[in-house]
C-alpha positions as CSV (number, residue, x, y, z in Angstrom):
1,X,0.0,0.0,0.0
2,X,1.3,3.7,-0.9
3,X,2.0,6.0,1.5
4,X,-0.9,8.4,0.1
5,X,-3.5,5.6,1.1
6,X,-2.3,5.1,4.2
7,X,-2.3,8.5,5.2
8,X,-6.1,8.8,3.2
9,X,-7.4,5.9,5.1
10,X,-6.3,7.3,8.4
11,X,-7.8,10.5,7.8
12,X,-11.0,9.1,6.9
13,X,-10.7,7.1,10.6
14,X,-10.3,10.1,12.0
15,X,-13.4,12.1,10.2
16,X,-15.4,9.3,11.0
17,X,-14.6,9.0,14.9
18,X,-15.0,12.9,15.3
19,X,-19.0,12.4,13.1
20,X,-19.9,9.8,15.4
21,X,-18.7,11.8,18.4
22,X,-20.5,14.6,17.4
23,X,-23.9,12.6,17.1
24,X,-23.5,10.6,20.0
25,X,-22.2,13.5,23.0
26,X,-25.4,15.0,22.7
27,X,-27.4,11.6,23.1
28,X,-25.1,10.8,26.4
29,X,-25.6,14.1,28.1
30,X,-29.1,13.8,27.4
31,X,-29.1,10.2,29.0
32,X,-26.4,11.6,31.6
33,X,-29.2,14.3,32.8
34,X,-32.3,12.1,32.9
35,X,-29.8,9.1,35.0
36,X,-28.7,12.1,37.6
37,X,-32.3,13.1,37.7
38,X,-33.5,9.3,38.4
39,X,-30.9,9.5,40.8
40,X,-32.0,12.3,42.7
41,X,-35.5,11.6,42.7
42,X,-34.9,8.3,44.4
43,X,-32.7,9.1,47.3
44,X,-34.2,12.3,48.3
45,X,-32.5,12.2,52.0
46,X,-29.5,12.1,50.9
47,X,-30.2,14.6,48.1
48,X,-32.1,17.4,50.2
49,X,-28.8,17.8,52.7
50,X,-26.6,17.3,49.8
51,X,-27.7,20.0,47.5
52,X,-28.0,23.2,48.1
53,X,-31.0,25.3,47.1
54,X,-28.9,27.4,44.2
55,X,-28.0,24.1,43.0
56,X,-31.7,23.1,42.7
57,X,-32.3,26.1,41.0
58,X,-29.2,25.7,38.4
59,X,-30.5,22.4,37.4
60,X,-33.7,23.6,36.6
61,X,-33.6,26.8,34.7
62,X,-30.0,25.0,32.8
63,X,-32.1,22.2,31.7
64,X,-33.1,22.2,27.9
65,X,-36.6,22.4,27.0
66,X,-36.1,19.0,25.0
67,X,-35.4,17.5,28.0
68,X,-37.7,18.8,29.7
69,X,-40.4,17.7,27.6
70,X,-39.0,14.0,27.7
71,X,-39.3,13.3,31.3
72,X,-42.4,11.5,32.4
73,X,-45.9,12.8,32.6
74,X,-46.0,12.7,36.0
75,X,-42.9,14.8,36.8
76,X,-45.1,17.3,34.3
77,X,-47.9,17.5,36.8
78,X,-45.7,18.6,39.7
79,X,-46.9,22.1,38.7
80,X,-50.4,21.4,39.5
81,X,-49.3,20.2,42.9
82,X,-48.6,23.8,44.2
83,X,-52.1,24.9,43.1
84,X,-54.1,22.6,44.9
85,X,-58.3,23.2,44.1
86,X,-61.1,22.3,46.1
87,X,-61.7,21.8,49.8
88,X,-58.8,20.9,52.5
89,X,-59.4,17.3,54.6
90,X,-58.5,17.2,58.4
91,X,-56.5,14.0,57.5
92,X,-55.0,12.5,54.8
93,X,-53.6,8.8,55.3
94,X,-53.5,9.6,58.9
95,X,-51.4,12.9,58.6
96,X,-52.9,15.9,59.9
97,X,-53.8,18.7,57.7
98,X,-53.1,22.1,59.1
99,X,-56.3,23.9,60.5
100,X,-55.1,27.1,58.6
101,X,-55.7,25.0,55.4
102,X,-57.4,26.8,52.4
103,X,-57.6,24.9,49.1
104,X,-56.7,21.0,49.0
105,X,-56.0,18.4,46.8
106,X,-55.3,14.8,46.4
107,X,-53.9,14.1,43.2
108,X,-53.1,10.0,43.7
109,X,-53.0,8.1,46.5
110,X,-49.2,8.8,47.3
111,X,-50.3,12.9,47.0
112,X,-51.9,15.6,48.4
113,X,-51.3,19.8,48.6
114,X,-53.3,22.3,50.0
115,X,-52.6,26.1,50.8
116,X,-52.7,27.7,53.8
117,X,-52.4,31.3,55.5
118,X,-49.3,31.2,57.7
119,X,-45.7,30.8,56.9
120,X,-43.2,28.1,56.2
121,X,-41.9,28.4,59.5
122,X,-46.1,27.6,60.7
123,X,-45.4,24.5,58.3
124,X,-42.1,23.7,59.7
125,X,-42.9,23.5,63.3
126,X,-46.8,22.2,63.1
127,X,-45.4,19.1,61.1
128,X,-42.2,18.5,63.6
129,X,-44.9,18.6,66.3
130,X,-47.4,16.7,65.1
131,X,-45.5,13.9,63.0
132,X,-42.7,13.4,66.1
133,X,-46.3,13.2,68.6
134,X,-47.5,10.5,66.0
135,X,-44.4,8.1,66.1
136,X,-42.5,9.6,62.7
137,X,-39.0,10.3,62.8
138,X,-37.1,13.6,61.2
139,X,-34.9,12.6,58.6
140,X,-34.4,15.7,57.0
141,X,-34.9,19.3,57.7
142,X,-34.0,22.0,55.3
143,X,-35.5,25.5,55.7
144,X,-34.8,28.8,53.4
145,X,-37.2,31.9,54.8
146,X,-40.0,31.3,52.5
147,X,-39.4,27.3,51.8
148,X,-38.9,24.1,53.5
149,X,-38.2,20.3,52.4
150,X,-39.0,18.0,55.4
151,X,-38.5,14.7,55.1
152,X,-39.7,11.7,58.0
153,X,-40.0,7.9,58.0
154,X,-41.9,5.7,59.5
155,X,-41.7,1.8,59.4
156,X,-41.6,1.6,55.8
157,X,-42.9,4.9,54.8
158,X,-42.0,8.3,54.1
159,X,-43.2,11.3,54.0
160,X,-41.6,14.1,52.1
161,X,-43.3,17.3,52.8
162,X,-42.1,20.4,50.7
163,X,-43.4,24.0,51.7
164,X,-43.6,26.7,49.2
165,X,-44.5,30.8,49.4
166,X,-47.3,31.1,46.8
167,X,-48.8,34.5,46.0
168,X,-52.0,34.1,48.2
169,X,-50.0,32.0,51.3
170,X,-48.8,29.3,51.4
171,X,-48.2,25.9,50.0
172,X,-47.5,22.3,51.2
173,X,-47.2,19.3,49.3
174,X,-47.2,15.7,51.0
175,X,-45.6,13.0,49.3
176,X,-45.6,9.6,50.8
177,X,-44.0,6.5,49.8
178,X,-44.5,3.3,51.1
């Protein structure tokens, strides 16, 4: 073989590996992103007092709208959760509701939100009250002013409750998993 085709042939190599790595990096850090979400979603203790809340943030205002629109339906209605319709309970699955509750909501059997007129800090301290009185244990308690991420267990439950500022009050969403 000359000299020319060698060098030909290994340029072609080369122009080939770069195409693919073009096509392909985007694939990964699509499948990279939706992994580290998975990830984060399924060890949420370890994730809320690992992450801070400008990290939080980061990750979802850097995410791209492609990627977005690929994750599952139900991570879609989160939105809804924080605008809870209809008229509050006393109880849900043996969790007190605030009295102060406004608007609530059960959107499946492992989630419920209502509002309320009070502050995070009301949140904070009625569910540290009420759930320690009722057996649960804290695993995780992250407060920020106008926000909270609590998160308790239970035998083999537990109970993530996030609390929100909305415009009108306030908002908690329960989320239990068994």
């Amino acid at each position: 073989m000359s000299r020319l085709f060698k060098v030909s042939m290994f340029a072609m190599v080369i122009v080939f590996l770069l195409a693919c790595s073009l096509i392909t990096n985007p694939i990964n850090d699509v499948k990279n992103t939706a992994n580290t979400a998975q990830a984060m979603a399924t060890d949420v203790s370890s994730f809320a007092s690992a992450m801070p809340m400008e990290t939080l943030v980061a990750l979802a205002t850097n995410l791209p709208l492609g990627t977005l629109e690929a994750l599952p339906s139900e991570i879609a209605q989160i939105g809804n959760y924080f605008d809870p319709q209809g008229t509050p309970v006393a109880e849900w699955n043996g969790i007190p509701i605030m009295p102060q509750a406004t608007a609530g909501q059960e959107f499946d059997a492992n989630n419920y939100s209502f509002k309320f007129t009070g502050t995070a800090k009301e949140a904070v301290d009625f569910y540290d009250s009420n759930l320690t009185t009722a057996g649960w244990s804290s695993m995780v308690t992250t407060s920020e002013g106008q926000g909270a991420l609590l998160v308790y267990s239970k035998e083999d439950k537990f109970l993530t409750i996030t609390v929100t500022s909305a415009d009108d009050g306030t908002v908690v969403w329960m989320s239990l998993t068994q």
